[in-house]
N, C-alpha and C positions, 0 to 999 in steps of 0.2 A: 717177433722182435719188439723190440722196446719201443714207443715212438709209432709203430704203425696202427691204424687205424681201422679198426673194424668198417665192413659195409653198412652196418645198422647204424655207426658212429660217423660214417662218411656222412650220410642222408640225414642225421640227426643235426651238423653242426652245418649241411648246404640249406637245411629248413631254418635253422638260427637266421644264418646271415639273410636269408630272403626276406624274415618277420621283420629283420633290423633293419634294413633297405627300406620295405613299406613304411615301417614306425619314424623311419626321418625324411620321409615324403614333404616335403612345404608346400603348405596349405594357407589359401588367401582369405579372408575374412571381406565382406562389403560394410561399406561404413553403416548400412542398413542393419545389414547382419550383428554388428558389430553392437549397438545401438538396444537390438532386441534381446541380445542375450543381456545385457546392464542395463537393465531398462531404470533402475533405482535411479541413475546416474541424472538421469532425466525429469526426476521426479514420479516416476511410476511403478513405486514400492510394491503396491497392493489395489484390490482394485477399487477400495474407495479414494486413497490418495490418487490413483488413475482418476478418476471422475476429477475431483479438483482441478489437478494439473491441466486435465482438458479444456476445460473452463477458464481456467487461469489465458492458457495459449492463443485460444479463440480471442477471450475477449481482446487482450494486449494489442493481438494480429487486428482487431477489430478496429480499435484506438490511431496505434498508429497509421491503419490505409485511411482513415477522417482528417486524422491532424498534418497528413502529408498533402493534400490538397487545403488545406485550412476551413475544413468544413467541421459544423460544431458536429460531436460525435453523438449520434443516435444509437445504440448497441440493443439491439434484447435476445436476451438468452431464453431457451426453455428447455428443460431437463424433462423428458417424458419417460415414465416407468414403462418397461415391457414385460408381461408377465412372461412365465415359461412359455405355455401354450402362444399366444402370439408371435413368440421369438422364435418357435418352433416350425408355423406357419411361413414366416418370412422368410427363412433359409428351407422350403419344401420339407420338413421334417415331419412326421407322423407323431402324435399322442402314442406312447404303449403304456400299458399299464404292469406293471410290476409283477412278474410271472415267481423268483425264486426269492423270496423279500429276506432270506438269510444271507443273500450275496450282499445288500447294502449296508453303506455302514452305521446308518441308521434305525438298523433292525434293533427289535428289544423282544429278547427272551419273556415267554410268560410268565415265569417266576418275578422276574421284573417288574412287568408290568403291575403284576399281581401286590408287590411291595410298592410301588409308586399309589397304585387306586387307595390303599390301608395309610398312606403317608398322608393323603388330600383328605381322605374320608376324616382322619383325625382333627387334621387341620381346622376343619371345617367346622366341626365337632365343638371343639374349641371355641371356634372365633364366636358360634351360635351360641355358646355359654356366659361370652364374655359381654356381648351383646344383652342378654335377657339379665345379667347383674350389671349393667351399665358400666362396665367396665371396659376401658380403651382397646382397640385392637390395634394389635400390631401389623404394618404391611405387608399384605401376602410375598412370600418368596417368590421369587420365577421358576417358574416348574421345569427341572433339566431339560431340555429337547434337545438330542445330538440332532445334528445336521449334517446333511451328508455333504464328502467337500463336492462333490461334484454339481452340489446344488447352487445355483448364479444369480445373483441379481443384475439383470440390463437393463440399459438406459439410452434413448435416443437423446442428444444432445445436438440442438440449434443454436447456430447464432448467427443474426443477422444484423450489418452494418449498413452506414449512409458512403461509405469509404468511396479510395480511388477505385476501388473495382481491379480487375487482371487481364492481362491482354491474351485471348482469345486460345493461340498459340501455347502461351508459357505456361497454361494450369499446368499440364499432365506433370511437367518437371517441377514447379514448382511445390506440389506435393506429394509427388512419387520418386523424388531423387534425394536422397537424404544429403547436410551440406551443398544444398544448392541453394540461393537465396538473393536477396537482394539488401541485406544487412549487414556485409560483410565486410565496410569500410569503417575506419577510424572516427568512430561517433559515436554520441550518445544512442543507447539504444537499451527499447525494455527488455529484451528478450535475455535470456541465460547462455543457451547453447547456439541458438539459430535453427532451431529445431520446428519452432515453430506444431503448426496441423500435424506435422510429417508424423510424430511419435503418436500422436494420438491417432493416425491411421494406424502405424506400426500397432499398438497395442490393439485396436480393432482387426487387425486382420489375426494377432493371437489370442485375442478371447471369445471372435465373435465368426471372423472370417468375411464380414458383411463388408463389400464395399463404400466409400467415403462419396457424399453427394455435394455437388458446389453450382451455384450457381451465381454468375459473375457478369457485370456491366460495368463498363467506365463512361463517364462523362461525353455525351454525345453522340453514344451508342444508338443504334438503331433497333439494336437486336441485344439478348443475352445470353451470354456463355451455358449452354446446361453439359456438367460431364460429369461420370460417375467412374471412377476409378481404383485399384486397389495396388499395390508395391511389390514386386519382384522381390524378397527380402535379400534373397540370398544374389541377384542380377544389380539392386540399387536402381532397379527401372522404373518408373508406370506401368501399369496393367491396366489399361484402358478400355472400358463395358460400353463407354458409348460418351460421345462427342460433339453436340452439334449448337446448333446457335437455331434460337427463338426468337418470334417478336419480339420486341421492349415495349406490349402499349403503353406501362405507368410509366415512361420514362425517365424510369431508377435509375439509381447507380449506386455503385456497392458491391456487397459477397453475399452469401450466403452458406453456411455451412452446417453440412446435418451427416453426423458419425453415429453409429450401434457401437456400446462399449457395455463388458461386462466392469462395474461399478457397487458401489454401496452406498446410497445416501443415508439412513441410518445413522452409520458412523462421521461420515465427513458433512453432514449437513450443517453444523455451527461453522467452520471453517469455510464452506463456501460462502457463508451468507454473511461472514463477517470479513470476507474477500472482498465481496460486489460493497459493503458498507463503507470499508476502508478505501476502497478505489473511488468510490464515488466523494469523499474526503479530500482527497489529493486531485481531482481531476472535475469539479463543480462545475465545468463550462460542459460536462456531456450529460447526456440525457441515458440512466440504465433502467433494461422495464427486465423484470426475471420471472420465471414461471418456473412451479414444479408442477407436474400433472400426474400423478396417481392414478391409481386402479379404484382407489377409496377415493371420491372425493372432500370427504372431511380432513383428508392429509393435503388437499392442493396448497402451496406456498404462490402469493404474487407480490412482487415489493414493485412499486418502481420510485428510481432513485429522481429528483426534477433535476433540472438543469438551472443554477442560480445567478448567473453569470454567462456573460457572450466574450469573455474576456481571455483569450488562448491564450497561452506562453510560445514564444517564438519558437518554431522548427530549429530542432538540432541539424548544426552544421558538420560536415566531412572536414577532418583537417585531416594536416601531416603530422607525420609520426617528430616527435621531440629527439633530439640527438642522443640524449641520455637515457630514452626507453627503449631502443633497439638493441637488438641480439645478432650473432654474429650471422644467423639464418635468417633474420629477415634486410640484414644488409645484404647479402647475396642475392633476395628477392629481387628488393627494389632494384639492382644494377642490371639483372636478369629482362626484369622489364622496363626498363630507363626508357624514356622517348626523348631524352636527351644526347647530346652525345658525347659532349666531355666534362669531363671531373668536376669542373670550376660550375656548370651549368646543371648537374645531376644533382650536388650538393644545395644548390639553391631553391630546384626546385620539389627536391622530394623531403624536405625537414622545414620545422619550423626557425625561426630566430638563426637564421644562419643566410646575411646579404652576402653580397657580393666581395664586400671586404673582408669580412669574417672567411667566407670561405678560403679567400687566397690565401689567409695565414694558417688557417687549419693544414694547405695543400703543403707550406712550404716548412710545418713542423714535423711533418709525415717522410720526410727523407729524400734526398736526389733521386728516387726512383718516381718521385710524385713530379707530374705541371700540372697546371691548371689545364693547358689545355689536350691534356692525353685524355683517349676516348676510353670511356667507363666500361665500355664494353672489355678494353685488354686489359682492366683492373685484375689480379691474379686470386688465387686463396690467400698466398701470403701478406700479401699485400691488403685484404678484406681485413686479417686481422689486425694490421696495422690499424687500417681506419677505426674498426672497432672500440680497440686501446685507446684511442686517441678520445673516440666518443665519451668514455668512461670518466676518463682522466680533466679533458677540458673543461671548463668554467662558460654556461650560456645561460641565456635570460630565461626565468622561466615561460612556461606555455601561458598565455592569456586564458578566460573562460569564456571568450566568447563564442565560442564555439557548442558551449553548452545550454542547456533549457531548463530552468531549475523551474518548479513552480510557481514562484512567486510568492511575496507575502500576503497578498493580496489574495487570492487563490487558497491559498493557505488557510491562513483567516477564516476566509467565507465558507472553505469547506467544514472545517471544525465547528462552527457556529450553527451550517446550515444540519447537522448531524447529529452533533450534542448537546446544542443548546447549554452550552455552561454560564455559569454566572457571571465570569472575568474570562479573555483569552489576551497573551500576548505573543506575536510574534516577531521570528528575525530571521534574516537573511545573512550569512557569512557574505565575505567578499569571496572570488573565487582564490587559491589555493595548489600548490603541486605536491604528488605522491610517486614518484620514481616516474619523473616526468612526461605524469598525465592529470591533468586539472581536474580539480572536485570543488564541489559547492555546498556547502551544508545548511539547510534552512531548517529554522526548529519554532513550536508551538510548542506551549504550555497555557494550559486550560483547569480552571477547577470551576468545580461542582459538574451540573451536566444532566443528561437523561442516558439512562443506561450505561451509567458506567461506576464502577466499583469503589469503596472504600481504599484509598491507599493510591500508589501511582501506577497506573494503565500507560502502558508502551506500545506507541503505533510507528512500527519501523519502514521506510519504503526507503527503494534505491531505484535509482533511475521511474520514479516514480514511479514504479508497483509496490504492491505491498509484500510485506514477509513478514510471515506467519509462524514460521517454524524455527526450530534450534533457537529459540529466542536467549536465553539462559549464556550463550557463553559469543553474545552477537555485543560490538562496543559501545551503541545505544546503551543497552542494557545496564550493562555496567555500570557505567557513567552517571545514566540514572540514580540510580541503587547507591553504588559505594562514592563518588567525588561532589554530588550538590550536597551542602550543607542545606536543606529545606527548611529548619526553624530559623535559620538566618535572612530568611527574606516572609518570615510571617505566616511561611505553610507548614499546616502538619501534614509530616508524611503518611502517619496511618492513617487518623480521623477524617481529611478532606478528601473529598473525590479529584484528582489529581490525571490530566492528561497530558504524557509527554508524547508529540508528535518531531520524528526527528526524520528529513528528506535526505539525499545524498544525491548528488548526481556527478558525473562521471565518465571520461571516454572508455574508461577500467574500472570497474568497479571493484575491489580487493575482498572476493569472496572468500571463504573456507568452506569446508566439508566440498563432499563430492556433489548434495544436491545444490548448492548455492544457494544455500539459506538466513545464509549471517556474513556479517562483516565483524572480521579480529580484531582481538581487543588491541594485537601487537603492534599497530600501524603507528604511532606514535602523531605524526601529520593531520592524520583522524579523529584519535582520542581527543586533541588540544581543541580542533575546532567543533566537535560535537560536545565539549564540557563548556567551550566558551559562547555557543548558540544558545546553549540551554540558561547556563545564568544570564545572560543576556536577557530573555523573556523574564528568569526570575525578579530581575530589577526593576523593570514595568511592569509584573504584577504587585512587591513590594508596596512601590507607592499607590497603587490603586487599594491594595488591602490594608496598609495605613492610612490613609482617607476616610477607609470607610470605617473602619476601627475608631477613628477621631471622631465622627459622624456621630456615628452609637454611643458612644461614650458624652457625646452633648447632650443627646436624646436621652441621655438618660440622666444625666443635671435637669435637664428639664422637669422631666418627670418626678425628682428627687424638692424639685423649688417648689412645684405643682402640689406637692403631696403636704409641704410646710403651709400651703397659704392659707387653707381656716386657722390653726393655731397661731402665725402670723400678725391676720390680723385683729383676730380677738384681743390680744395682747397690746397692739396698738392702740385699737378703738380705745379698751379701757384706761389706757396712760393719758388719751385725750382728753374722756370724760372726767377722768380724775383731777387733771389742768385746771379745764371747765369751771368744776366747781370749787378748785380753789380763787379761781379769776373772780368768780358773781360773790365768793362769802365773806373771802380772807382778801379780795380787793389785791391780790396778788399782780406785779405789775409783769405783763409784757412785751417784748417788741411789735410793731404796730402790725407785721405781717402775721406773725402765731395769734393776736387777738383777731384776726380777722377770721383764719382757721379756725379760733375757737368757737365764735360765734356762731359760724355753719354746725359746729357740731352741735351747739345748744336749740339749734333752729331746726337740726336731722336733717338739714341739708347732704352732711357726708355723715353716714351710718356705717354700719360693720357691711352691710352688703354692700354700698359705692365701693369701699376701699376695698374689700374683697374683690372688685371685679377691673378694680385701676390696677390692683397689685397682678394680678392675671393677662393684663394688658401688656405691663412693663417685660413678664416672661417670655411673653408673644413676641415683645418686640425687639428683645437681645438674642433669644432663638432667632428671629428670621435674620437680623444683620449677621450672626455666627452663621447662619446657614448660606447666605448671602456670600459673606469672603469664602467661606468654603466651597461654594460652587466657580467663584471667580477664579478659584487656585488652580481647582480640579481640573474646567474646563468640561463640564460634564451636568448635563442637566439630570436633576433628581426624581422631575417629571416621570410619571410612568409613559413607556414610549412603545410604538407598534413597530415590529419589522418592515421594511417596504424591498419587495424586491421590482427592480425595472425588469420586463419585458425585451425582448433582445430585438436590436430593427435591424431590417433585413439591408445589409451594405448597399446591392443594386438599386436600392430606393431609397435611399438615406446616407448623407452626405456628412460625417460628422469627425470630430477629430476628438480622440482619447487620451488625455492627460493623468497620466499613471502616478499613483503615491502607494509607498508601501501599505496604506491600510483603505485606499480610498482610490476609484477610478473617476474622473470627471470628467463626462462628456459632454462635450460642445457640439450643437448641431447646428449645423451650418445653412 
């Protein structure tokens, strides 16, 4: 009959529906898990951008556990290579030697090979030809070598701080629970994700499998954290090898952190070291020592960055969220966790700029379902959206910056100079600013000339005081730079001079783009204004200093234009005297009583071609120094060759003294 069903078609469409059941199973991801499969997202593309990122994480997590206690930051990093064979060692693994060498994918056919030897043999042929007719050689090719993927380069990566150290209990979570932290309030803060070590475990436990080592004291410790641990990826847990606490005889304090990561230094080596360069530019009060340690030691790298300055920028402060940066999900947060209890009280105390008056009128444009004094807790959804609406819609003062830690110009300054040595720097500091109410601070440096830095303008971008290195190309720095400063309107060439634009941002929000957060958009309009109007800012203090010196040269070279006249000068004079002279003794030619007196010296060779030659030399002498004179009284600026002097930092416990802050200058009074 029509409509029924075979036994083979019964079983075939009871198998359907069971596949179908399985296939719409909901499955839970851990935000660990979650994290490893996007690892990009984090910054861990590939595995030499892994090495950066690593280093990036470390050091930041390094910075701020120093500048949380206010201790000047001591950081040193060291990247140690591990070859196969020793990596191999570490995780119990055995050497094998290559038994069917056509399985890899780096085998090469004899025929191959046979054409590569007849390639070189030529080559060579050649280059010995061109040699023996003294003729140039061209640089040799790199000779293909496939490499097989399975083949790795690892890296042990340390770092170790003077920081607050960790309390004893909270390592294993704090880097074996992904989102877990202690970053996670409304503040300025370096970090991207809050990811911190955690990824850089994550990624170590997928390239290497090798557990994460730490070792950790705080202030007053007797003893030191030692734990080694590695991440539950798919649990979001710790995997804890072992946990115990040690003497403290140096009585440190600080972290210590040492991860295995398969890496590339190779590739990202300019990037890390123009990372440590850049950081140590924006942050001149820490001390960086870096190491690479090779297998060769003709490749070891060691920089260390000094410390030029004892002069920190304040600790970023926790504030409240702004009425007009909230969403309707984290209005439901905050009433969720109120420790207040009613409306008029919640409202006061969980946002900024919003007293006690303000809030009662906010309650009573909110509708007869609103009082001040009904508990936040029976607040409803409907009713959140009310609030919400209302947040959008009302008019509030914007957030202050005090809350934020910009560098300083000071800071700024010092660190540009102490780095590139340019021949002018001028810095500024914005006032603070709101961007969808969350305050920013824009401080900007421009620099020309310099050491190590390029033809044209070099863009050094940081936010929240790190640096950013990537996506540069469509970040609002950039831009700004490039396409809105007119540069020959303030006396610099854009191509010809060496040109540093140094532009900071700081921020409870920073307004990234892309997934890695490597740029800031050019769309912010709040941003564009004050990062175009920090920049011409410096340009108008380099202006007049590159006018100054332009007018300088341009004396100096009158100078040297009058200098060049004065033999034919005064040859010319001498003779109109001598010729006077003898009309005075022949032709009784009368004078006034001061020119025969003149004349007489000349008939006597009292004044000769050389006196007046060397009066006339005098007088250039002595209108050069009075021009040089007002020009130094304008400038304010001695022309003297002058030596750097940097002070030595005294140690606060023993030194008593009070620091009087100027954007270009600290003065301190010791007491």
């Amino acid at each position: 009959m029509a409509g029924d069903d075979t036994p083979a078609e019964t079983k075939k469409k009871g198998s359907s529906k069971k596949n179908s059941k399985e296939s719409s199973t909901l499955k839970q991801k851990s935000p660990a898990e979650f994290f490893a499969e996007n690892k990009n997202i984090a910054g861990f593309d590939n595995p030499g951008k892994s090495l950066y990122t690593t280093v990036r994480e470390l050091v930041e997590n390094a910075l701020d556990s120093a500048e949380s206690i206010s201790e000047l930051p001591e950081v040193e990093v060291t990247i140690e290579e591990i070859v196969k064979s020793k990596f191999n060692s570490m995780i119990g693994l055995i050497d094998r030697e290559r038994v069917d060498t056509q399985l890899y994918d780096d085998y090469e056919t004899e025929k191959a090979r046979e054409k590569r030897l007849v390639k070189e043999a030529r080559a060579s042929e050649i280059q010995a030809k061109n040699l023996a007719s003294g003729k140039k050689n061209k640089e040799p090719g790199v000779s293909k070598v496939l490499k097989a993927r399975g083949e790795a380069s690892y890296y042990k990566v340390t770092c170790k701080d003077n920081g607050k150290g960790m309390p004893h209990d909270d390592i294993p979570n704090m880097f074996g629970r992904v989102l877990s932290g202690t970053k996670y309030g409304l503040k300025q803060t370096r970090g991207k994700f809050g990811l911190g070590a955690k990824m850089a475990l994550i990624w170590s436990k997928m390239s290497t499998g090798l557990p994460i080592e730490i070792s950790s004291s705080m202030k007053g410790q007797n003893y030191v954290t030692f734990c080694r641990l590695d991440i539950d990826i798919h649990r979001n847990i710790p995997h804890i090898h072992l946990h115990e606490k040690k003497a403290n005889k140096e009585i440190w304090h600080g972290a210590e952190i040492q991860v295995v990561i398969e890496g590339n230094w190779t590739t990202y080596r300019s990037k890390i070291l123009h990372y440590m360069r850049q950081m140590a530019v924006i942050t001149p009060y820490a001390q960086f020592l870096f190491r690479f340690i090779s297998e060769t030691p003709e490749k070891n790298v060691t920089i260390k960055f000094t410390r030029r300055t004892d002069v920190m920028p304040p600790i970023p402060i926790e504030t409240k969220h702004h009425p007009s940066s909230v969403d309707l999900l984290l209005i439901k947060r905050l009433i969720t966790d109120a420790s207040k209890k009613t409306l008029v009280q919640f409202l006061q105390n969980e946002f900024v700029n919003i007293n006690k008056n303000l809030a009662a009128r906010l309650i009573g444009e909110m509708g007869p379902d609103f009082s001040p004094n009904m508990a936040v807790k029976s607040v409803t959804s409907q009713q959140m959206v009310r609030i919400h609406q209302l947040f959008r819609q009302a008019k509030f003062d914007d957030p202050s910056g005090d809350c934020l830690s910009p560098a300083g110009e000071y800071n700024l300054r010092l660190g540009i100079i102490k780095e590139l040595h340019p021949d002018m720097v001028a810095t500024h500091s914005g006032s603070a600013q709101v961007f969808e109410g969350h305050p920013f601070i824009v401080e900007a440096g421009v620099s020309v000339g310099g050491r190590d830095v390029k033809q044209g303008i070099n863009i050094f971008r940081f936010a929240n005081r790190i640096p950013l290195l990537f996506e540069q190309g469509g970040d609002v720095v950039t831009r700004t730079a490039l396409k809105r400063i007119n540069w020959n309107s303030y006396k610099i060439n854009q191509t010809q001079d060496k040109i540093g634009v140094f532009v900071s941002i700081v921020s409870t929000k920073i307004p990234f783009k892309g997934t890695g957060k490597e740029y800031i958009g050019d769309d912010i309009s709040e941003i564009a204004t004050a990062v175009k109007s920090a920049i011409q800012q410096c340009c108008i203090q380099l202006k007049s200093k590159i006018v100054k010196r332009i007018q300088a040269r341009e004396q100096q070279e009158r100078k040297r234009s009058l200098s060049r006249y004065i033999p034919d000068a005064t040859g010319a004079v001498y003779d109109v005297l001598k010729q006077m002279t003898e009309e005075h003794t022949t032709m009784r030619k009368r004078y006034r009583e001061e020119e025969t007196a003149m004349l007489e010296k000349v008939s006597k060779s009292i004044i000769t071609k050389e006196t007046l030659k060397e009066k006339l030399a005098e007088h250039v002498e002595q209108v050069d120094y009075e021009m040089a004179l007002e020009y130094a009284t304008q400038s304010g600026v001695s022309e003297e060759p002058r030596e750097t002097i940097y002070l030595q930092h005294l140690n606060p416990n023993t030194s008593n003294f009070i620091d009087l802050h100027s954007p270009t200058f600290v003065f301190r009074l010791i007491l």
